[in-house]
GUDO-424335 format. One line per field, with one value per residue: x, y, z of N, C-alpha, C, O in turn. Coordinates in steps of 0.2 Angstrom, whole numbers. Layout:
BEGIN
n_xx	X | ...
n_yy	Y | ...
n_zz	Z | ...
ca_xx	X | ...
ca_yy	Y | ...
ca_zz	Z | ...
c_xx	X | ...
c_yy	Y | ...
c_zz	Z | ...
o_xx	X | ...
o_yy	Y | ...
o_zz	Z | ...
***
This chain:
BEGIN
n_xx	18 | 18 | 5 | 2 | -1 | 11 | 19 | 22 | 24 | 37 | 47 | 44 | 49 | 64 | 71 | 67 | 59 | 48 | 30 | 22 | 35 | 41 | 31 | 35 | 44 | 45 | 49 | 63 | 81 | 87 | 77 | 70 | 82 | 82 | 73 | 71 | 81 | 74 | 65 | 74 | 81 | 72 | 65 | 52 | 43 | 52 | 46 | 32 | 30 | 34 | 25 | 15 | 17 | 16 | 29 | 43 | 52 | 67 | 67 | 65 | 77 | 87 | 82 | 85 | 101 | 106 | 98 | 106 | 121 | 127 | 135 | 127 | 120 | 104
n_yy	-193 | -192 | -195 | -207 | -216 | -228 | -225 | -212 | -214 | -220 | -215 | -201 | -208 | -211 | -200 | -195 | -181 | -174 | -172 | -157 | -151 | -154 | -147 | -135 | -133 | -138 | -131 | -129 | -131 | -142 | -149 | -151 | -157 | -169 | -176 | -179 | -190 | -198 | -202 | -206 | -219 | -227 | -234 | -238 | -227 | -216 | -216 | -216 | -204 | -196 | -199 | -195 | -182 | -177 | -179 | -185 | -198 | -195 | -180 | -178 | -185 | -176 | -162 | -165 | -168 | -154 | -146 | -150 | -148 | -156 | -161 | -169 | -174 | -179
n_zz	-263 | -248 | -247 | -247 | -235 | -232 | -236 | -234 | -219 | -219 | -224 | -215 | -205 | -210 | -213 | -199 | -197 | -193 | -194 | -194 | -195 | -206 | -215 | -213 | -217 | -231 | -242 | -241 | -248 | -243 | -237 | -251 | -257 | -249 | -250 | -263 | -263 | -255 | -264 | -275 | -269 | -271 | -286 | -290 | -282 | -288 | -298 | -298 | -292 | -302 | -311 | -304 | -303 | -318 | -324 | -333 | -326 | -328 | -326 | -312 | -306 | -314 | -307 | -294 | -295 | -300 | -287 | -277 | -282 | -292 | -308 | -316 | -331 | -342
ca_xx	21 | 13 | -5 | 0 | 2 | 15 | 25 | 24 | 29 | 43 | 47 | 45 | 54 | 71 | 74 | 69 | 57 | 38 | 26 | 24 | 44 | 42 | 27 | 36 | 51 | 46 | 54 | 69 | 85 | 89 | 73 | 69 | 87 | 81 | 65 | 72 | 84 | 72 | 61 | 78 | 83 | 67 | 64 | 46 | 42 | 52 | 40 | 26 | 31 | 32 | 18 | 11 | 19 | 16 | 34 | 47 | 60 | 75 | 66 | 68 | 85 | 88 | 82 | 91 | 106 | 104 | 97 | 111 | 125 | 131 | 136 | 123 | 116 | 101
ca_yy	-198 | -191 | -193 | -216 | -216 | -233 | -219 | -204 | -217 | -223 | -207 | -198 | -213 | -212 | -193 | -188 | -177 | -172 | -167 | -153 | -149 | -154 | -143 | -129 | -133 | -139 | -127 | -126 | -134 | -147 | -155 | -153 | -166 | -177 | -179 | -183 | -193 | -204 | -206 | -211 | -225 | -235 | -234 | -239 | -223 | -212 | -218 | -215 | -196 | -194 | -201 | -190 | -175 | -177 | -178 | -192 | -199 | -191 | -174 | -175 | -185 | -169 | -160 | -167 | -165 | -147 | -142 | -155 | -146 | -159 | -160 | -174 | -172 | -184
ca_zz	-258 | -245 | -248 | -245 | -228 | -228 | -239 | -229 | -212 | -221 | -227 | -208 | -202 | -211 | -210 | -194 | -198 | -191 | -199 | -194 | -197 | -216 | -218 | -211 | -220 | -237 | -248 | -241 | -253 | -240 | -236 | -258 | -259 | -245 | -253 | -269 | -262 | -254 | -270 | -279 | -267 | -274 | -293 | -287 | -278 | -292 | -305 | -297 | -291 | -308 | -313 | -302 | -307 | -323 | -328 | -334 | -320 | -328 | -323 | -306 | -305 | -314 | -301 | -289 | -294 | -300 | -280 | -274 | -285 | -297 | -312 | -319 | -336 | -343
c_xx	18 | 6 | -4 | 4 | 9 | 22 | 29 | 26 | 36 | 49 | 51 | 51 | 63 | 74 | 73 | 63 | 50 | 35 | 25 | 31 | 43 | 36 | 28 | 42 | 52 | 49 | 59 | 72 | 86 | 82 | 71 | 74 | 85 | 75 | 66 | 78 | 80 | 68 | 67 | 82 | 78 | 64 | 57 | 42 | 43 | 49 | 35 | 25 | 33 | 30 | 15 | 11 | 18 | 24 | 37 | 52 | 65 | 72 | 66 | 73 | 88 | 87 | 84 | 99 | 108 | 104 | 104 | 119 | 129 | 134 | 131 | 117 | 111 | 106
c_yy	-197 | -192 | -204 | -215 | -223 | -229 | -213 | -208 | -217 | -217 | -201 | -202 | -212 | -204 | -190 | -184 | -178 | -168 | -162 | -147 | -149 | -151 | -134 | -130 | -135 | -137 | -123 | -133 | -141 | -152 | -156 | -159 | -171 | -181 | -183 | -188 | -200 | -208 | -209 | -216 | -229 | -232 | -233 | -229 | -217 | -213 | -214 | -208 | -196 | -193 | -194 | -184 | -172 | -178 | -184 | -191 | -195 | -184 | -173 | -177 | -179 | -164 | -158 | -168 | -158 | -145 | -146 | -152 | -150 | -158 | -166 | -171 | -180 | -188
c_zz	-251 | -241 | -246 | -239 | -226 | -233 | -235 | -220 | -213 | -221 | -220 | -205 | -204 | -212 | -204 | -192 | -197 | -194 | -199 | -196 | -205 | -219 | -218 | -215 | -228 | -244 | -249 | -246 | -249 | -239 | -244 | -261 | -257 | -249 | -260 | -268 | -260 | -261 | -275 | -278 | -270 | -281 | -293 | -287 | -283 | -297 | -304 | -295 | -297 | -310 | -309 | -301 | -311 | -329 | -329 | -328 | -321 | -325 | -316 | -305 | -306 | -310 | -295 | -289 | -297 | -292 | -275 | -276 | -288 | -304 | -317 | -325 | -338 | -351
o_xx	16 | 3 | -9 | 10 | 11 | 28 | 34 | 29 | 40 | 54 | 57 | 57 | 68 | 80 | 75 | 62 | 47 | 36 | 25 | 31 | 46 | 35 | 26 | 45 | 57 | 52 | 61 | 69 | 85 | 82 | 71 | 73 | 84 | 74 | 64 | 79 | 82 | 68 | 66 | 85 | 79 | 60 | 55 | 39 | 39 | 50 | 34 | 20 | 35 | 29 | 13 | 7 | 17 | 24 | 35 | 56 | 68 | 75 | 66 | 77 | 92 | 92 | 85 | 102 | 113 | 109 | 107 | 123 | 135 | 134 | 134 | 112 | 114 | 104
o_yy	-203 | -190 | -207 | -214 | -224 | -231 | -210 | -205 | -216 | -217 | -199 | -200 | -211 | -203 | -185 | -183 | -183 | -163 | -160 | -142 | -146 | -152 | -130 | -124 | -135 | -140 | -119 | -138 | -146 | -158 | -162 | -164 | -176 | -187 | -189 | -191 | -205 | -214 | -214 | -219 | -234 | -227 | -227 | -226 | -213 | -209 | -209 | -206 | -190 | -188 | -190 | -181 | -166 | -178 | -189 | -186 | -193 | -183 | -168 | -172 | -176 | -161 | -153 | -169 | -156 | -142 | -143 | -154 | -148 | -152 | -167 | -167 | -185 | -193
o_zz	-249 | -236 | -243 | -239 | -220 | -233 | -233 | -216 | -208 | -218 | -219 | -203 | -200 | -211 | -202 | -186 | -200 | -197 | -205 | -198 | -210 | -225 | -222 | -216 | -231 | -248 | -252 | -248 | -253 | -241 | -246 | -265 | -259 | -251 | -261 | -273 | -262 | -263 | -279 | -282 | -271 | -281 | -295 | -292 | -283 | -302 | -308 | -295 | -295 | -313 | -312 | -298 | -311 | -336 | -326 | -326 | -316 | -319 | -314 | -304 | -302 | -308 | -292 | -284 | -294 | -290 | -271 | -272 | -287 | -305 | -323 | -325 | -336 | -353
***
């Protein structure tokens, strides 16, 4: 998501967050929901971090609601 820059603007733009804050902060719980949060507002976007995961969509909604504490099964 970060490697297309009209992703990683969009991205900085609606959380807030500097780049350097989300480098230093990456592997906390809160910025791992927002992150999945933003790829699950556009179907788009959650595809294609899939894609480039390697894994299928349901595995990160999974994901995110697991780090989120849901209760959501595929």
């Amino acid at each position: 998501m970060l490697s297309d820059d009209t992703h990683a603007e969009r991205f900085l733009a609606l959380t807030g967050v500097a780049p350097g804050e989300l480098r230093a902060r990456i592997g906390e719980k809160t910025v791992l929901v927002a992150t999945l949060d933003f790829l699950m507002a556009h179907e788009p976007d959650l595809i294609a971090a899939a894609d480039a995961l390697g894994v299928a969509p349901p595995v990160l909604v999974a994901a995110h609601h697991a780090l989120a504490g849901s209760d959501w099964e595929p």
